[in-house]
Each structure stands twice: as C-alpha cells, then as structure tokens.
C-alpha positions in Angstrom: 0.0 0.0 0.0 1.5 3.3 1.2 3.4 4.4 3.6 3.0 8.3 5.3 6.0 9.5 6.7 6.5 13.1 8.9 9.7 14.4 9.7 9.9 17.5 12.0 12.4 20.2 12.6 11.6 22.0 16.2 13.1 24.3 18.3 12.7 23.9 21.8 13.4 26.5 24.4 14.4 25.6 28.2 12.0 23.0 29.2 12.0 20.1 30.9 9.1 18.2 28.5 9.9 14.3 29.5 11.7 13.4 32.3 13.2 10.6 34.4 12.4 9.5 37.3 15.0 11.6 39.2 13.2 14.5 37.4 16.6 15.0 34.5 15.1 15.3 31.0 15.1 12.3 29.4 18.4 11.8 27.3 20.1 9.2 24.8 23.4 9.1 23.1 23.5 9.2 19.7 27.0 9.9 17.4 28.5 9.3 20.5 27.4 12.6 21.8 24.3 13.2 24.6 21.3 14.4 22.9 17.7 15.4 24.5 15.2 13.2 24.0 11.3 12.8 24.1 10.0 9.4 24.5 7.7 7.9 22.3 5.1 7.7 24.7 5.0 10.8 26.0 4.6 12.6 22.1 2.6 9.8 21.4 -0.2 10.9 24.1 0.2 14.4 23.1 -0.6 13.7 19.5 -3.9 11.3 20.5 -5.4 13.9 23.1 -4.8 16.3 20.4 -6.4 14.1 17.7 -9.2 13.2 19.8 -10.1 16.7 20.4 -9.9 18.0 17.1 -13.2 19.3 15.8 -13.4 17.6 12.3 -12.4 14.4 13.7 -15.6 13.8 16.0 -17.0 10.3 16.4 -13.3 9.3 16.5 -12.4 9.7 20.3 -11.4 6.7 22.2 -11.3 6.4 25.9 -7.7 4.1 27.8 -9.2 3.6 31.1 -9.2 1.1 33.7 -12.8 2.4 34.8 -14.2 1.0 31.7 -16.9 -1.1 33.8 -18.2 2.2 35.5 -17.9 3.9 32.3 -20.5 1.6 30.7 -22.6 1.1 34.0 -22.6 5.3 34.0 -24.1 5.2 30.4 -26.2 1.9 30.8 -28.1 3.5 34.4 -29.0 6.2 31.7 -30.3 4.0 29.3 -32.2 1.7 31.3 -32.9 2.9 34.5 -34.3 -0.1 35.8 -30.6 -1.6 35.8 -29.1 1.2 37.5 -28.5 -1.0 41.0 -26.5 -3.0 39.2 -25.3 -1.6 36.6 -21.4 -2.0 37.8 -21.9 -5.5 37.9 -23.0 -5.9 35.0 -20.5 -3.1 33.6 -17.6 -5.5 35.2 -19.4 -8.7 33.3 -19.6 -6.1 29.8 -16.0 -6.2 30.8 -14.8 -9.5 30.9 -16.8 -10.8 28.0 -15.2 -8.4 25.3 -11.9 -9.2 26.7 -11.1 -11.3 29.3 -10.4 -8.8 31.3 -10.7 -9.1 35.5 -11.8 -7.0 38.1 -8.5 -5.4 40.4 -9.1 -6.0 43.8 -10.1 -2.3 45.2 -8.7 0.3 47.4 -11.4 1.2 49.9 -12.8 4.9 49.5 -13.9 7.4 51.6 -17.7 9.5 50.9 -17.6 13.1 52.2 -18.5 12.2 55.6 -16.2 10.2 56.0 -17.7 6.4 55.6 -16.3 4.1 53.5 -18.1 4.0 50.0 -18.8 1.4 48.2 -16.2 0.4 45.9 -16.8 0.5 42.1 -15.3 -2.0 39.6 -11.7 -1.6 37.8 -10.0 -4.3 35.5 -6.5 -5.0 36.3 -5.1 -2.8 33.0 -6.3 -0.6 30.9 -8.2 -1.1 27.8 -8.7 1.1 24.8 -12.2 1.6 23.1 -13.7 4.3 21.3 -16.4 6.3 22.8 -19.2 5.1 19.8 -17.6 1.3 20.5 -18.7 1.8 24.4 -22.4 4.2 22.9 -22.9 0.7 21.2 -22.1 -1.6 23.9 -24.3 0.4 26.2 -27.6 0.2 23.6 -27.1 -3.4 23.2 -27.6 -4.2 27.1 -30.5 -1.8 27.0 -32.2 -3.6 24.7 -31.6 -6.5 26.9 -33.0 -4.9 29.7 -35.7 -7.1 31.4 -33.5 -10.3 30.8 -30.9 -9.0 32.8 -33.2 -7.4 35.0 -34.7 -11.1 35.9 -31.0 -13.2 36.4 -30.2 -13.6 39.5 -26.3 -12.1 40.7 -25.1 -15.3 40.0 -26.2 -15.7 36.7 -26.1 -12.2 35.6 -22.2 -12.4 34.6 -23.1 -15.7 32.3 -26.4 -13.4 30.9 -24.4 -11.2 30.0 -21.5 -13.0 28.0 -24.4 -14.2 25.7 -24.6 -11.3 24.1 -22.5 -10.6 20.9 -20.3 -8.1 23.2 -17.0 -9.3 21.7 -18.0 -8.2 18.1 -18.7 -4.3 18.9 -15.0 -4.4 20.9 -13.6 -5.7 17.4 -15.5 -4.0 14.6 -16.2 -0.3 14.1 -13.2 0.9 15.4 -13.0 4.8 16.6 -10.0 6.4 14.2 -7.9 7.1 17.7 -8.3 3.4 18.6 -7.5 2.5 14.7 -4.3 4.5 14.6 -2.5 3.6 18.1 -3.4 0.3 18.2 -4.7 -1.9 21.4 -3.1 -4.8 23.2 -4.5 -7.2 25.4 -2.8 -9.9 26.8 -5.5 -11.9 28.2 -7.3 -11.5 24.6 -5.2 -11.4 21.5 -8.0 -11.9 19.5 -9.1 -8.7 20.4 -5.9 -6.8 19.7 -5.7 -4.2 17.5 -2.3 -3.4 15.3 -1.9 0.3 15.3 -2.0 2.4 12.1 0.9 4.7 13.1 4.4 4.5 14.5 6.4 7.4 16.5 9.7 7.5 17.4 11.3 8.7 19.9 12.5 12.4 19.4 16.7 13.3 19.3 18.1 16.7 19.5 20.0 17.3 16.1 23.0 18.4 18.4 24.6 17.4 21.5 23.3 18.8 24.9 24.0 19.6 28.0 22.0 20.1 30.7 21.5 23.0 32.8 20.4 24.0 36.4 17.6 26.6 37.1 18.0 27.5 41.2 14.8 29.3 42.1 13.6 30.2 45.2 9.9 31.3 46.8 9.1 34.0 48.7 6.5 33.5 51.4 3.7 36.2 51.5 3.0 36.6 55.0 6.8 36.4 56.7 7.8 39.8 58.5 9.5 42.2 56.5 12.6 41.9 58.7 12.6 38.2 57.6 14.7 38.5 54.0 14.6 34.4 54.0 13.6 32.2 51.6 10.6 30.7 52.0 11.5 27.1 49.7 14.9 27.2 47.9 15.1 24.3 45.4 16.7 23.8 42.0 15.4 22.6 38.5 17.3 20.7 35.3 16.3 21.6 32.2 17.7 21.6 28.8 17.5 23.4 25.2 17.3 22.0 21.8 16.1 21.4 18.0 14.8 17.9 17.7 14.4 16.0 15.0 10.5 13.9 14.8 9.4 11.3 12.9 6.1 9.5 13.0 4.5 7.0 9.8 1.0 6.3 9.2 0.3 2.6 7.5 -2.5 3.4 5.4 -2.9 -0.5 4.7 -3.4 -1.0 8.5 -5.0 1.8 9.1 -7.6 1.0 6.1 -8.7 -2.4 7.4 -8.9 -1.3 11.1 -11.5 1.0 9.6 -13.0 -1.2 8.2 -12.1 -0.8 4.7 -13.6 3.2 4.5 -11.3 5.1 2.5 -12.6 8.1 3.4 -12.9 8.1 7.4 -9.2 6.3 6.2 -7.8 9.6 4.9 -9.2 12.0 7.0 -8.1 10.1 10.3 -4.1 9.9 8.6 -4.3 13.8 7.7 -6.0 14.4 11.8 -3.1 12.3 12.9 -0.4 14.6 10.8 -2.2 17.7 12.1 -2.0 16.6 15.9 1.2 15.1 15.8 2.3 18.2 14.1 1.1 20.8 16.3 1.0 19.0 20.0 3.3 19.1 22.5 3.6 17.1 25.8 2.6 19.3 28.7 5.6 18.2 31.5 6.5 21.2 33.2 4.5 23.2 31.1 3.8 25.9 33.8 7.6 26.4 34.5 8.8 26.8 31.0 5.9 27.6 28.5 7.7 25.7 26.1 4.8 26.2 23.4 6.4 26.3 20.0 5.8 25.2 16.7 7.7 22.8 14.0 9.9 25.2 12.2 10.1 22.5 9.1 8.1 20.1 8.5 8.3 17.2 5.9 5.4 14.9 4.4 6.3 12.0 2.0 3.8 9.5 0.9 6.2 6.1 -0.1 4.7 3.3 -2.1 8.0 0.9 -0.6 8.6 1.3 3.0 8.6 3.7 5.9 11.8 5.5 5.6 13.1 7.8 9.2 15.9 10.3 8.4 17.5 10.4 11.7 20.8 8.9 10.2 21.4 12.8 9.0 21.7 13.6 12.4 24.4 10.6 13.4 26.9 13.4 13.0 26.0 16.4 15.3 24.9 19.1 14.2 27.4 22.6 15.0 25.6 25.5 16.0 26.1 28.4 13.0 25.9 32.1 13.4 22.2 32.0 13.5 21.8 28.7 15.8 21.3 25.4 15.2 18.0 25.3 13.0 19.8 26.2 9.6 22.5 23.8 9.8 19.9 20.7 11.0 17.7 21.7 7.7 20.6 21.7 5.6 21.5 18.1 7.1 18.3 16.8 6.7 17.4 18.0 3.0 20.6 16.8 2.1 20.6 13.6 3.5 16.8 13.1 2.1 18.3 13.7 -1.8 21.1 11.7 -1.1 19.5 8.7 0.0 16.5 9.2 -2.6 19.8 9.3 -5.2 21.3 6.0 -3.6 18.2 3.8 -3.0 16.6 5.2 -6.4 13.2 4.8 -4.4 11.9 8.6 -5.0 8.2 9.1 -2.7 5.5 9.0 -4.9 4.7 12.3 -3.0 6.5 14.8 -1.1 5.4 18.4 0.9 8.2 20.9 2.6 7.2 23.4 4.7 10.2 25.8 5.8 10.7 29.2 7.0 10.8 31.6 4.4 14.5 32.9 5.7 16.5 29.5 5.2 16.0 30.5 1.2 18.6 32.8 2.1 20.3 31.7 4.9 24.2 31.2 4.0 23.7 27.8 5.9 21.7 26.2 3.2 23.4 28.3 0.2 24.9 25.3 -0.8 21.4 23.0 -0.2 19.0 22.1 -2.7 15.7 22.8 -0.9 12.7 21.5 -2.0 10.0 23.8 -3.1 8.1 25.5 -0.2 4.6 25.1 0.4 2.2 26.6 3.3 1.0 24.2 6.0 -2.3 24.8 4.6 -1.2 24.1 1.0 1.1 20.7 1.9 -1.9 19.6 3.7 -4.5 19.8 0.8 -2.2 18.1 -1.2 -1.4 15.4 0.6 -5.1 14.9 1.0 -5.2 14.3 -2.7 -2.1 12.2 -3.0 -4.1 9.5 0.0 -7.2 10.1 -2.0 -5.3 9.1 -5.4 -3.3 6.0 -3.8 -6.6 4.6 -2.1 -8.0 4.6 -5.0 -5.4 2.5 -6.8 -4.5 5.7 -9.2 -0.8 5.7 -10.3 1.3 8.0 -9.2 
C-alpha cells in the first residue's frame, strides 16, 4: 500500500518536556554525543489527546481507562434505569466478555463524611475503546433490559457474555483506537495493530543540561525576615529535535473497516496533531509552546523511511543557531538517499521558513519547493485520496 512519513524540525526553548524519574530530561546518546530526548510515549499521548479533540475528527475519540466497567454502568443507568443498581456488575461482566479482562481488587474509599463507600469496579489494566464502540455496547444491554433485570447475581455475569459483546469491541473501530493500536494480553483476538508508529524524538545536536536554582518567597513572613521561604533547584535543557512519526494506510484501512474516506481524514488528523501538540511536563515552568519550524510529508509506495541517520553526525551550531545547519543536514541527507536507493516518494510536501531561502547555511542545499501548511496539507489529501483509490502516481 503506502506508507505516510512526517519528519519534524523543532526548536525547543528551556524546558523540561519528559523526564526521568530523578526529574533530569530524558536523554540518549546518539553519534556518540548526549542528545535530549522525548520518548515515544510521552509525544505519542500528546498527539492522540490532540487528535481526539480536534473538531473535524468527531466520532473518532477513544477512551484508555481502567474504569471501563463504570464507564459503561454510568451510560447503561442512563439508558435503562431499571438496571441502575447494578449496573457495575454488569459493567464488570460487559468487561470481561469483550476481553477477558478481570476485576482489580479495590482500594477502599472514603464518601464526604467520611464512611467508607462502596467500591466500584476496575480491570486490572487498561483497555482502549472508542467512545461510539462503548455508545454501542451500552444500547445493546439496553435492549436486553428485562432479561438482565430477571438473572439472578449469579447468573447475571453468564447473561451477559451471551450477548454478541465481543463483536462491537472488534468491529467499528473509533479512528484514535485504529491509529494507536490496542493490546491485550489476556485477549489477543481482540488486539488491535496500530496504524501509526512514533519514534522517539533526538536533539540534532549534543546537549548539556542545565540548572535553574529558584527560590519562593512567602507572602506573609515579616518584612525583617529577608529568608527564603523554599529554595530548590530545577534541570532543564534546550534543543532542536528531529520527529518522525508514519501512518500505515494498509493498517490503518482495514482497522477502519475498509472506509477510504474516514481512512484519509483520520491519517491527515493524525499529521495535524502530531504536528502541532506538545507534551505538557513542566509546562507551567517553561511555557515551552512552540511550533515545528520545518516540516516534511512524504507518501512512499515501498517502506517507511526515518531520516534520523542525518543527524548521526551532530549538528554545530552556525551564526544563527542550530535550525539552519539541522535543515541543511536533513534535506541533504533526504536527496542523497533518494539518489542512492533510487526509491523517490510517490509524493513529497516541505514546509520551511521563508529565511532559510537565504540563509548562508543552506546556500549550498537544494531545498525542495516551499509550500504553506495549509497548502502541503491539501495536497497530501489528494495524493491519499489518489493512492486509495489504486491511481498511479
């Protein structure tokens, strides 16, 4: 099929946007020099929140909880009101007959007033369905509503596993649930492969970390008092990072169910979020919010193809910092390789700043022509429309 490749150019300011568990940004050596890093996960969860909150992309939310049993019993009390008592139990039951799954033994919780509540269902790991997957679920035991009304507690958990549950956990997939994929180890059956892949981010350069030592100043001490009220101190770190993230259309298409359409606008919703999100850690100390400064969209009809390799070298920082230099490195290293491998995308999209056309930096690059985000965007959509419909290149 086809392959959808992003690569990303970004500058980040001091932030500290994935860290360890001693609080030091996350880090890998690359080249043989440290470079930042961003895990996979933690862009990966930026990109679906923003996915699943982006307006033309509605019907396609998913929900990873471990609350899924109260998050159908919640619904289903709506629905049928005569199951509202037990609605969790048969939530739990929804549960386990889609996938499995069993209930964690729960942590005893406190009401207002102090008495211990009782405790609702969770299953021991999260699962991953979307929103009109559960909206089904939900109507189905509705419309069962006086059978499991009449089964006794005992027999409501086998009542309930009658019911084709397992087939709307495994068909009619939400786009987020289609693109990032589902595992469940008790059910492989009911796995899904996801549509996209994200790697983890590298700074183009090495870096170093730095310290931020910061103190707080308590409000109500004496004016006499010229003490601190906390002293503490903070690593962070600076950098342009290279992205890269691929869409599978041929996965994607069949976890949609064969729908070319929902198909392309769910791999051009997953370009947009990925593009434009940014995980949140320690967002309120460093406001790191900035933008992709280049951004590169190729369509491939062979294989998904990351150009991190024309970072291996690190990039040197030039009179004008370090962005100049990594685009030359990148959209050199993407024509050679497209001259070595003779394997040319069916379809590729820059968009740069206007100033690396004259930066001295690139002088000596070939860029490709520059489009708008806008413009590379509508195009794409054609090229995914062209190549699901079987139309040569």
């Amino acid at each position: 099929m086809a392959f959808l490749d992003i690569h990303i150019l970004q500058n980040v300011p001091p932030s500290n946007i994935n860290r360890e568990e001693d609080g030091s940004p996350k880090s890998a050596r690359y080249g043989g020099v440290k470079r930042a890093r961003v895990s996979s996960q933690a862009w990966k969860r930026a990109t679906r929140k923003a996915f699943e909150t982006d307006p033309a992309l509605a019907g396609e939310e998913g929900v990873r909880t471990r609350l899924l049993p109260q998050v159908i019993a919640d619904q289903l009390a709506g629905k049928a009101p005569a199951l509202a008592g037990r609605a969790d139990a048969i939530g739990m039951a929804a549960a386990t007959a889609m996938f499995k799954v069993a209930a964690k033994a729960p942590k005893k919780t406190k009401t207002g007033d102090d008495n211990e509540a009782a405790d609702r269902p969770v299953t021991e790991y999260l699962l991953f369905l979307g929103r009109t997957q559960i909206s089904r679920v939900t109507g189905l035991l509705a419309e069962h509503a006086d059978t499991l009304a009449a089964a006794s507690d005992q027999d409501l958990p086998a009542a309930v596993a009658q019911l084709p549950l397992k087939e709307l956990g495994i068909t009619g997939h939400a786009g987020s649930v289609a693109l990032f994929g589902r595992m469940v180890a008790n059910s492989p059956d009911t796995g899904v492969d996801a549509g996209c892949q994200v790697a983890h981010c590298l700074s183009t350069h090495e870096v170093l970390s730095e310290f931020d030592y910061f103190t707080a100043v308590d409000d109500e001490q004496a004016d006499d008092n010229k003490g601190a009220g906390m002293i503490g101190s903070l690593e962070f770190n600076s950098a342009t990072l290279y992205r890269y993230a691929t869409v599978d259309l041929r996965s994607l298409l069949a976890n949609l169910d064969g729908d070319a359409e929902r198909t392309v606008a769910c791999a051009l919703g997953f370009v947009r979020a990925f593009a434009t999100s940014m995980p949140t850690g320690k967002a309120n100390t460093f406001a790191h919010h900035t933008r992709p400064d280049v951004v590169v969209l190729t369509l491939r009809e062979d294989r998904p193809v990351s150009h991190v390799s024309a970072f291996e070298r690190p990039v040197r920082a030039g009179h004008d910092g370090y962005l100049a230099a990594s685009a030359a490195a990148l959209f050199t290293h993407i024509a050679d390789q497209d001259d070595t491998w003779g394997d040319t995308p069916r379809f590729t999209a820059a968009v740069y700043p206007s100033r690396l056309t004259d930066d001295p930096t690139t002088a000596k690059t070939t860029l490709p022509e520059r489009a708008t985000w806008a413009t590379a965007l509508t195009q794409t959509r054609t090229e995914l429309e062209h190549v699901l419909a079987g139309q040569p290149a």
